[in-house]
C-alpha positions in Angstrom: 0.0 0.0 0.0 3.0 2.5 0.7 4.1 1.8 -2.6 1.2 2.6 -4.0 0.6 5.7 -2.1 3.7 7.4 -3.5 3.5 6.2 -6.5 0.1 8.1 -6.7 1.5 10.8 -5.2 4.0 11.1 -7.7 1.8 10.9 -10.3 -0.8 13.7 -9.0 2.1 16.0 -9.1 2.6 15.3 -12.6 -1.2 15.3 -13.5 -1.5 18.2 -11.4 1.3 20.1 -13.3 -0.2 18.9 -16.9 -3.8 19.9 -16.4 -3.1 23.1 -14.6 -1.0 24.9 -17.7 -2.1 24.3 -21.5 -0.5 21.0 -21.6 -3.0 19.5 -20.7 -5.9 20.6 -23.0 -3.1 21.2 -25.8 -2.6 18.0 -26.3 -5.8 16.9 -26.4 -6.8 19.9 -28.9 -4.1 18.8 -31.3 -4.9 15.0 -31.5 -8.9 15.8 -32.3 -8.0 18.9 -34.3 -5.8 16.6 -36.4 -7.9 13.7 -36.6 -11.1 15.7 -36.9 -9.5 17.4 -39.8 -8.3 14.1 -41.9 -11.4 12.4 -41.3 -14.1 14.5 -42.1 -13.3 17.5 -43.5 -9.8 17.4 -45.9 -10.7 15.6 -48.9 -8.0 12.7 -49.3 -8.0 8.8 -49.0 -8.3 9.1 -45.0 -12.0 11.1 -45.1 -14.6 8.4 -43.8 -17.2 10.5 -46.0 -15.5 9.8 -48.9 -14.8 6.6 -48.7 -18.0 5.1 -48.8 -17.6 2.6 -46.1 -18.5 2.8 -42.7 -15.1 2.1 -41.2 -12.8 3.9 -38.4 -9.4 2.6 -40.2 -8.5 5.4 -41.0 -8.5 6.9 -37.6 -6.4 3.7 -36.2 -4.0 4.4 -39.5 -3.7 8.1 -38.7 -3.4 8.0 -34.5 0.3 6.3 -34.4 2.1 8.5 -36.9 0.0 11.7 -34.9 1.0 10.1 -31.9 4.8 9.6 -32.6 4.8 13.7 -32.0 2.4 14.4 -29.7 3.1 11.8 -26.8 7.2 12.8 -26.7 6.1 16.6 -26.5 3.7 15.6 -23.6 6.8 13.3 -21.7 10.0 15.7 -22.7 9.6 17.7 -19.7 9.0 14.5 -17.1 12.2 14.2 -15.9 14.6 16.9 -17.9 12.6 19.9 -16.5 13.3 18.4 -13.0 16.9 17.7 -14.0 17.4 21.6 -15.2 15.6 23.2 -12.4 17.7 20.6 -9.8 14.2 19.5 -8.4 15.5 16.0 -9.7 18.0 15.7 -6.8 15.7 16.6 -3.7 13.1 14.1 -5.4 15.7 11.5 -4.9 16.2 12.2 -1.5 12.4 11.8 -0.3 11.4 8.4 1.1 10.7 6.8 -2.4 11.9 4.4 -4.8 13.4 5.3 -8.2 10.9 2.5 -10.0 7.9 5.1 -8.0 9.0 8.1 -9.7 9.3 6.1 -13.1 5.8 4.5 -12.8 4.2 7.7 -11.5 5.2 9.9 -14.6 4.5 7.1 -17.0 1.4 7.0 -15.9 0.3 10.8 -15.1 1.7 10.6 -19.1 -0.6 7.5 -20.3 -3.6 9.2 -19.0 -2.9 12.4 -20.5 -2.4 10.5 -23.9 -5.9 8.3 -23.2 -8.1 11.5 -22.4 -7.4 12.5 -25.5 -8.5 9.8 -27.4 -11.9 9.3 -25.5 -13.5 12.0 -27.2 -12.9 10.0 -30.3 -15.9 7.5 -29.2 -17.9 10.4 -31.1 -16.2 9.3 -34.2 -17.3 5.8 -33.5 -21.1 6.6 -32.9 -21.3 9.0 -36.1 -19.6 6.0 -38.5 -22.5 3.7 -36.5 -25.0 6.3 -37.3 -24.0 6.6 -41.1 -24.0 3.0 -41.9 -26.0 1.2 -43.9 -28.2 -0.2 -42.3 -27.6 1.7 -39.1 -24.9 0.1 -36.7 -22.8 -1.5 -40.1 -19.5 -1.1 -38.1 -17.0 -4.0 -37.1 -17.4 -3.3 -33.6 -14.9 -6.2 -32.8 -12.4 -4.8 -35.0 -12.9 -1.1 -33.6 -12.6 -2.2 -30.1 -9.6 -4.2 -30.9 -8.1 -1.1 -32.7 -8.3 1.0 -29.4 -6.9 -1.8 -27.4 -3.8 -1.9 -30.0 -3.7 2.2 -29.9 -3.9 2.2 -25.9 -0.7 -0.6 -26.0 1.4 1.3 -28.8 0.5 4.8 -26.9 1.8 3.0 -23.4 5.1 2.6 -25.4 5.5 6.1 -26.9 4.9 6.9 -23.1 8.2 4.9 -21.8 10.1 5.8 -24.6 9.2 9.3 -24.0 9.8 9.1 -20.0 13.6 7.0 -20.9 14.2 10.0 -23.4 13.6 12.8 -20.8 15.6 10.6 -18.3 18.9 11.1 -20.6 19.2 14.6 -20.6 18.2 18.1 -19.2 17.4 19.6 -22.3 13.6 19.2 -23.6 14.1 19.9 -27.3 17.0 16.5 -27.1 14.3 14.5 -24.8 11.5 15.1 -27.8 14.1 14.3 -30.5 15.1 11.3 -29.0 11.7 10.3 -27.8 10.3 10.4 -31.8 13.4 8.9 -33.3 13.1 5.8 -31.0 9.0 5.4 -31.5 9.6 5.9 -34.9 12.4 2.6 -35.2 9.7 0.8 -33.2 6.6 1.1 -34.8 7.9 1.5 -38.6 12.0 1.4 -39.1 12.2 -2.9 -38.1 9.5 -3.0 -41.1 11.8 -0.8 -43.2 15.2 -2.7 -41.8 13.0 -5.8 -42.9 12.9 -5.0 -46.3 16.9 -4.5 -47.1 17.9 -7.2 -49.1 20.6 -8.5 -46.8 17.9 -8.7 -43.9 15.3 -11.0 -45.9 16.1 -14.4 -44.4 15.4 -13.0 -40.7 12.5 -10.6 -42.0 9.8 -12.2 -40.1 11.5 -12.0 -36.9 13.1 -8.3 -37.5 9.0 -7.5 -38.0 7.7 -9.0 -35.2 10.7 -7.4 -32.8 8.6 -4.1 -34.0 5.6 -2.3 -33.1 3.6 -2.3 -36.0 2.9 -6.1 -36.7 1.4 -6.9 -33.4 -1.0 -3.1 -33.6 -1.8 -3.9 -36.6 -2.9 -7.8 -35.4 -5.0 -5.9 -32.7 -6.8 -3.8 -35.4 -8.1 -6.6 -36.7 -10.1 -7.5 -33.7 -7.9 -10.4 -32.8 -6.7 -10.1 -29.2 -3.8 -12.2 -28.5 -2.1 -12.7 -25.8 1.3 -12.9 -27.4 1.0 -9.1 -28.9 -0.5 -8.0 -25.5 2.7 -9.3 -24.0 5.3 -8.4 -26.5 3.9 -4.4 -26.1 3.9 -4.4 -22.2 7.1 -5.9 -22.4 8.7 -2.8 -24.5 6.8 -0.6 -22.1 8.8 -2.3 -18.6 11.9 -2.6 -20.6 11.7 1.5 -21.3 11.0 1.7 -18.2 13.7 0.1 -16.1 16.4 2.2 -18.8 14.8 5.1 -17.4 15.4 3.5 -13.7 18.9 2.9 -14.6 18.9 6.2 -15.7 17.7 7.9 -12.6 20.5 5.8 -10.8 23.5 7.2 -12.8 22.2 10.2 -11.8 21.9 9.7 -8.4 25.1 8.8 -8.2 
């Protein structure tokens, strides 16, 4: 329970911190601005009214690349704002863990990153509303999508948290943060393709992000992709714990 507590503590401060300047609502603004705009009102290949079928793919297709911004410029100030202002240090002296602090900013960060995509439930009552008949939406495949979105957005998060762990400066913490989310979810599938890597493709692929989100789109919840995310998500984590460490010493 005392683990807990802090932990909680830790991550009220952070929530605390987010909601009460325009972090907060800025990120949140951004996603649905962005979203808003490619599905319904730019005319391209995304816009569910122009497509003619009532499908939220094109959300699910949009949110990671969206996401490979936003989610580092909501975590690059986590730990390298408290590392510039020296806060960082008389943290570390308090009665509580280094693996607290790590989970209590990943998490004030997760839940920053999921209230902005609850709004987007609209999205999926209006493309219920437009099909034809009424309610022509793969409901198993939409719910699966947001399951996949909520895993690869927990890994942006740890990425994002390590990044800001490595330095003081929040401009190198974003950098970072989007280079690294951007090997995981597309560059193994890129490194996959070179002609000197196609005898391990397959297993370059699956070492990447995209392959298991794109298996939870589909509606098909297994276990395997479930554990392959959450395992990127501890592993970014306990760098960033290792991290802290180096510093505290």
């Amino acid at each position: 329970m005392k683990y807990v507590g802090n932990m909680l503590a830790i991550f009220k401060r952070e929530i605390t911190s987010f909601f009460s300047s325009i972090t907060g609502a800025l990120v949140v603004s951004v996603f649905l601005l962005l979203t808003g705009l490619f599905l319904w009102v730019i005319p391209n290949e995304f816009n569910i009214l122009y497509g003619g079928y009532a499908t939220l793919e094109s959300l699910f297709y949009i949110a990671p690349w969206v996401y490979l911004f936003l989610v580092p410029a909501v975590c690059m100030r986590l730990f390298a704002d408290e590392k510039r202002m020296g806060t960082l240090d008389l943290l570390l002296t308090r009665p509580v863990s280094e693996m607290q602090i790590v989970f209590g900013k990943f998490l004030a960060g997760l839940v920053v990153v999921v209230i902005s995509l609850l709004p987007t439930l609209i999205y999926v009552y209006s493309v219920y509303q437009l099909g034809n008949p009424i309610g022509n939406l793969d409901m198993g495949a939409t719910w699966g999508s947001y399951i996949g979105l909520f895993f690869l957005a927990a890994v942006y998060v740890a990425i994002g948290v390590f990044a800001s762990s490595i330095t003081d400066n929040q401009i190198i913490a974003f950098v970072i943060a989007v280079l690294l989310s951007f090997m995981l979810y597309s560059g193994f599938d890129l490194l996959a393709e070179l002609p000197s890597m196609r005898s391990q493709r397959d297993l370059i692929i699956y070492l990447g992000i995209d392959s298991h989100y794109s298996s939870l789109s589909r509606g098909v919840i297994d276990i395997r992709d479930i554990v392959h995310l959450s395992s990127l998500v501890y592993f970014f984590l306990f760098l960033t714990k290792l991290s802290i460490l180096r510093h505290k010493r």
